[in-house]
VONULUM-108761 format. One record per residue: residue in one letter; x, y, z of N, C-alpha, C, O in turn. Coordinates in steps of 0.02 Angstrom, whole numbers, plus 50000, padded with zeros to 5 digits. Atoms other than C-alpha are relative to their C-alpha. Example, Ala and Ser with C-alpha at 12.3 -4.5 7.8 and 13.67 -1.06 7.14 Angstrom:
<pts>
A500454994150000506154977550390500455006050000500975005950033
S499584994149997506844994750357499615005550037499865011050045
</pts>
This chain:
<pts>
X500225006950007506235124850106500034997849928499835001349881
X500005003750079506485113649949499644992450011499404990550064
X500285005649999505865097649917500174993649950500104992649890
X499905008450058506345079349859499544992850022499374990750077
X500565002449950505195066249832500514990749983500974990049943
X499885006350031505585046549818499794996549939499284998149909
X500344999750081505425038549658499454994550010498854996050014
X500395008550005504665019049668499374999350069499444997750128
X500635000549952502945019149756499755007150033499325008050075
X500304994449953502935037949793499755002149934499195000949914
X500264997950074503025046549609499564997449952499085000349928
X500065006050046502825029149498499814996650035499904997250096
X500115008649972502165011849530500274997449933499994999249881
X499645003150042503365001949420499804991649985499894988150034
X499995007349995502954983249356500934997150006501444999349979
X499425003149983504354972149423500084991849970499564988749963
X499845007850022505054953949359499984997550047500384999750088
X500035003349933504434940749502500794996250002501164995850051
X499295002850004506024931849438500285005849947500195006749887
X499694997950026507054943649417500794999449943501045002949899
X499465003650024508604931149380500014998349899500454998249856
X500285001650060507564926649220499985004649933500115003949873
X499824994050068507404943849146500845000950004501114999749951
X499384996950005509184949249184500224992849945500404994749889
X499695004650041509724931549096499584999849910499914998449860
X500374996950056508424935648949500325003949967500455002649909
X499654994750039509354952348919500794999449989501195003449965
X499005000150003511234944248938499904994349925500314993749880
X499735002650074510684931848796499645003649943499635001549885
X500084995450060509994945048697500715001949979500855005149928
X499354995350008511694949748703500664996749993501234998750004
X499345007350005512784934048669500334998950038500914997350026
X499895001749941512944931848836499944990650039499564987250074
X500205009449962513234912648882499805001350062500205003650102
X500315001949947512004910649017500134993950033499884989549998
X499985005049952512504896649161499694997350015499324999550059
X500765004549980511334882149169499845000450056499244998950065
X500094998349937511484886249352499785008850016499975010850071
X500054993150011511004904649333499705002450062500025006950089
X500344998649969509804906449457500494998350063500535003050103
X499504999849938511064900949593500395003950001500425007150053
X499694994150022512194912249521499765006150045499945008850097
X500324994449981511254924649550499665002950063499525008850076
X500324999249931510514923949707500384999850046500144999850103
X499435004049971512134919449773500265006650006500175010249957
X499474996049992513354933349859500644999249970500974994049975
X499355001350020514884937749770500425005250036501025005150020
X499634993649985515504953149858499735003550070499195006350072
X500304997249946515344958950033500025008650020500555011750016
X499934993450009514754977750066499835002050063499434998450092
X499964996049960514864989650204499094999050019498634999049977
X500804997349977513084990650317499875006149972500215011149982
X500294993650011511985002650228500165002449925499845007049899
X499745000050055512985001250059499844998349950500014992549938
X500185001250099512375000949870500164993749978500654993649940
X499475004650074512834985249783499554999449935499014996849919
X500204999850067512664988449623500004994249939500514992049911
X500235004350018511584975949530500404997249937500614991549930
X499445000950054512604977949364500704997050018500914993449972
X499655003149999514124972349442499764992650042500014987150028
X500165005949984513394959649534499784994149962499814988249979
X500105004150054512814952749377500544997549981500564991449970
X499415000550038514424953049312500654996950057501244996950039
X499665004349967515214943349463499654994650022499954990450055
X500255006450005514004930749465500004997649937499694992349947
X499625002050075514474926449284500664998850007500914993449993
X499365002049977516074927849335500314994550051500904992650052
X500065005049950515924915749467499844992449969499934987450003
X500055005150064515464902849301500405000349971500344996449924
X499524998550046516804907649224499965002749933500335001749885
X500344996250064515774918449099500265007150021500175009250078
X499664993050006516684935949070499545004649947499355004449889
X500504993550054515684950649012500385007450008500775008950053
X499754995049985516164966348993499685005250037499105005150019
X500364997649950515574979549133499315002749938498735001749956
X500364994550019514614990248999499574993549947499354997349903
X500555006950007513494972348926499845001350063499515006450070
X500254999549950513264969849109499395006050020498845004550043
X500214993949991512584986549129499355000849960498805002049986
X500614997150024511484989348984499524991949995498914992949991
X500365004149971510854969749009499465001550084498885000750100
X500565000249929510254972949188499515007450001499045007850039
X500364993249978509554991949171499374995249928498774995149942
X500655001150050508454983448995499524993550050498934992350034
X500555005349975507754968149125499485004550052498915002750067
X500554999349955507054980249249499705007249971499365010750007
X500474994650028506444994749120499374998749979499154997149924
X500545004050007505044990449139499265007150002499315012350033
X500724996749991502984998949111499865005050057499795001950110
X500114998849942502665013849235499585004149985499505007449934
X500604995650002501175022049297500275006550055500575006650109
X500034993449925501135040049382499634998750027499154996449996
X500334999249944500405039849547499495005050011499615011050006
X500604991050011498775051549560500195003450075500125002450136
X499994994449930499335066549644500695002149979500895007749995
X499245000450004501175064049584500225006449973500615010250003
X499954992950045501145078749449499985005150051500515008150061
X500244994949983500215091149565500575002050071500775007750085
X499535000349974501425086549696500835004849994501065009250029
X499384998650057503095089649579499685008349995500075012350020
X500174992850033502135107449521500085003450068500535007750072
X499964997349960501775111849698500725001050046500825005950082
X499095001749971503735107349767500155006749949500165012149978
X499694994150030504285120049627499975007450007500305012149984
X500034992550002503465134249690500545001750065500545007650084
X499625000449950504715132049832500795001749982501175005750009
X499244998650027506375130849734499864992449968499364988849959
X499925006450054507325116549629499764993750027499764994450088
X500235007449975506635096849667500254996549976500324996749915
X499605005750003507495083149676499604993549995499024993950016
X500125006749969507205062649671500574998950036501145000850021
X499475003449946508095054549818499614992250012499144990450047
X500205007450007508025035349771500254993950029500864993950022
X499475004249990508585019549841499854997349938499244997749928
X499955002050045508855011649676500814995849960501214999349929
X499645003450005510144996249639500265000349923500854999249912
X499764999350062510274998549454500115005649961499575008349947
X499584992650038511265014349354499474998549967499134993749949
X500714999450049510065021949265499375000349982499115003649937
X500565003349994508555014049302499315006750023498715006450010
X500524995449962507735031049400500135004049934499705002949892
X500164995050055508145044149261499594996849928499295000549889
X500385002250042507395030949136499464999550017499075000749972
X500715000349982505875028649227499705006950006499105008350001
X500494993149997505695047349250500085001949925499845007549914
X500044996950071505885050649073499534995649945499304997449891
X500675003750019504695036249036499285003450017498785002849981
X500584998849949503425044449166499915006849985499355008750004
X500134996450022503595060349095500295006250059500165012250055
X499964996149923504205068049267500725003550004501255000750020
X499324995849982505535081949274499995002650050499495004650079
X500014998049950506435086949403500615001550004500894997449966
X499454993549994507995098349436500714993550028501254993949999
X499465004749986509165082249527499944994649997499374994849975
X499935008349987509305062749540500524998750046501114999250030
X499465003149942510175056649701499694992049987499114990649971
X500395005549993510085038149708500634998650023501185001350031
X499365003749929510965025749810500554995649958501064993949988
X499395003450018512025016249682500075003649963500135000449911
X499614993850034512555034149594500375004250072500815008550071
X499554996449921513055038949800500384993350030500994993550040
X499745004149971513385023249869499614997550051499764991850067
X500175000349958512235023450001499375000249998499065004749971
X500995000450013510305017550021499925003750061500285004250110
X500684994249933509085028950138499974992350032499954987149998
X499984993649992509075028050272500565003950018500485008250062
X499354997049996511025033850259499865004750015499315006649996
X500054993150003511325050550321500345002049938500125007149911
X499994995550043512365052650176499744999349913500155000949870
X500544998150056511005051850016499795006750028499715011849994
X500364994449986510355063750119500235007449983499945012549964
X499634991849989511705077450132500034996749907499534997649872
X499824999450089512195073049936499475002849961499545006349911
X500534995550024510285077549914499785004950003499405007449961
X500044992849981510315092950006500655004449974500585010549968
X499444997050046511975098249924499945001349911500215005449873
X500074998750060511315095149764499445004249960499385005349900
X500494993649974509905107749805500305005750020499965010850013
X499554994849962511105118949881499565004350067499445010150084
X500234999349924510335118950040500254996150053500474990450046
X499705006049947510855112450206499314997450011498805000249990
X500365001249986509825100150286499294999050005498864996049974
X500444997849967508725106850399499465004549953498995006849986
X500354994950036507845117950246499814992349957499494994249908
X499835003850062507885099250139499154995350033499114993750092
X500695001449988505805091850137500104991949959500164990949899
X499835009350030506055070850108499164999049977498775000650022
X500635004750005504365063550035500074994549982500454993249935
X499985007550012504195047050030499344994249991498824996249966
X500305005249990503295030450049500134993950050499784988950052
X499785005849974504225019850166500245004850071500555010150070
X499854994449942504385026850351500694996450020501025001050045
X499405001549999505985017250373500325002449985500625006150024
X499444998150025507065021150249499995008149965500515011349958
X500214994150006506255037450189499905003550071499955009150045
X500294999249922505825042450371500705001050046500805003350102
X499264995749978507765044450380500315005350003500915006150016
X499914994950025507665059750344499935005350059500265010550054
X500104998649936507105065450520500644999650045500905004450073
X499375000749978508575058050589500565002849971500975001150013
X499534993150036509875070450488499965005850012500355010550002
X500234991250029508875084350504499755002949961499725009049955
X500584996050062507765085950362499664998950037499774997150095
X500715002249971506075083650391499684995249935499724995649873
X500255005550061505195068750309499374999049999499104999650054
X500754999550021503555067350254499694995149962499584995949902
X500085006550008502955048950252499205000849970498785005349980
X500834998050045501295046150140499674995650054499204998350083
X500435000749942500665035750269499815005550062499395004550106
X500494994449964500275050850360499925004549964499455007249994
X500344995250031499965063950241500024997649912500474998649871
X500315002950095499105055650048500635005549978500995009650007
X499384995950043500215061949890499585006049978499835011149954
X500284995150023498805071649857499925005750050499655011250041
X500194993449929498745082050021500805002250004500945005050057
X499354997349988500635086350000499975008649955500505011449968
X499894992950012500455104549917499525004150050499575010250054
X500324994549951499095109750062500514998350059500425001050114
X499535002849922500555101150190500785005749991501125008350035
X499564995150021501835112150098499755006150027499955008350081
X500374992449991500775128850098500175001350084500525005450114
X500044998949907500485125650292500575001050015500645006650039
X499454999649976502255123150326500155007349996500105011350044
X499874992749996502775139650247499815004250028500135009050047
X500434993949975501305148550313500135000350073500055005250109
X499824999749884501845142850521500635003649989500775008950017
X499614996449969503455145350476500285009649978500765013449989
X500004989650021503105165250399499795002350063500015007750083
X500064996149964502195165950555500284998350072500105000150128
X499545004849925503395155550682499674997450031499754997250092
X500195006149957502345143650725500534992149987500934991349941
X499715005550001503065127250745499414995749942498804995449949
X500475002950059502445116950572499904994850027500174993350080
X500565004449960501225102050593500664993549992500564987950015
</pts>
């Protein structure tokens, strides 16, 4: 058994921009970025249609709703504009640490994130102070939870199949996909972040003695 947990509301609680259009246009004219007096339409506005279940990645989407004004940026402005609007203040979650310590006595741990902006999860875990052995996320795979494949990319990057691969989360939806693959997922609405190293223990201990775990 290994273990990966989610990042945003399981590890961290992150402050977010209510208008987000506002910060991202904040950090494009930090950056001599002609902003579109229409920006906010821009932005809210589809430029690119993606596969059900598929990443679109916020950085280019920035950078084709500018484009759609006839404002040209280059991908890598785009990029470090949208990852500085949503780096934003984060708190660890109580329980989060003890969590992370207890996952390790298991083997390596992963985050498995849905997360729209490059970058954005290894900066927040390196804000938050929180190491951890992988980063899967859905616009570094392509694919938001509850894809089956974040899942296998997360259990590959563990070097485990599946069925050995322990999802924690916060969201029984898209975390809670994890059931459906063949991991097993472990939604905090039923077991607190702080009851996840006696939910671990148990597991191992049924299945040392073949019981079927809770």
């Amino acid at each position: 058994m290994v273990v990966s947990f989610d990042c945003f509301g399981t590890l961290v609680d992150a402050d977010r921009p209510d208008e987000p259009w506002v910060a991202v246009a904040d950090a494009l004219a930090a950056r001599d970025v002609t902003v579109p007096s229409d920006w906010e339409a821009a932005y809210r506005s589809s430029h690119r249609e993606y596969e059900r279940g598929a990443e679109a990645p916020l950085d280019e989407h920035v950078r084709l709703a500018l484009a759609s004004r006839s404002v040209d940026v280059e991908a890598e402005t785009a990029h470090d504009a949208t990852l500085a609007a949503f780096d934003s203040p984060v708190t660890v979650r109580d329980g989060a640490r003890d969590a992370l310590a207890s996952a390790r006595e298991y083997g390596p741990v992963a985050v498995c994130s849905n997360c729209s902006v490059p970058g954005l999860v290894e900066r927040t875990l390196d804000r938050a102070d929180l190491a951890v052995d992988s980063v899967v996320t859905s616009v570094g795979c392509g694919w938001r939870k509850p894809h089956p494949t974040i899942f296998e990319r997360t259990a590959a990057a563990l070097a485990v199949p599946l069925d050995e691969l322990v999802h924690v989360g916060d969201d029984a939806r898209t975390d809670g996909g994890a059931d459906r693959v063949g991991a097993t997922a472990l939604v905090l609405d039923d077991v607190a972040l702080s009851a996840v190293p006696e939910w671990l223990a148990g597991t191992v201990a049924d299945g040392a003695s073949g019981e079927e775990p809770p």
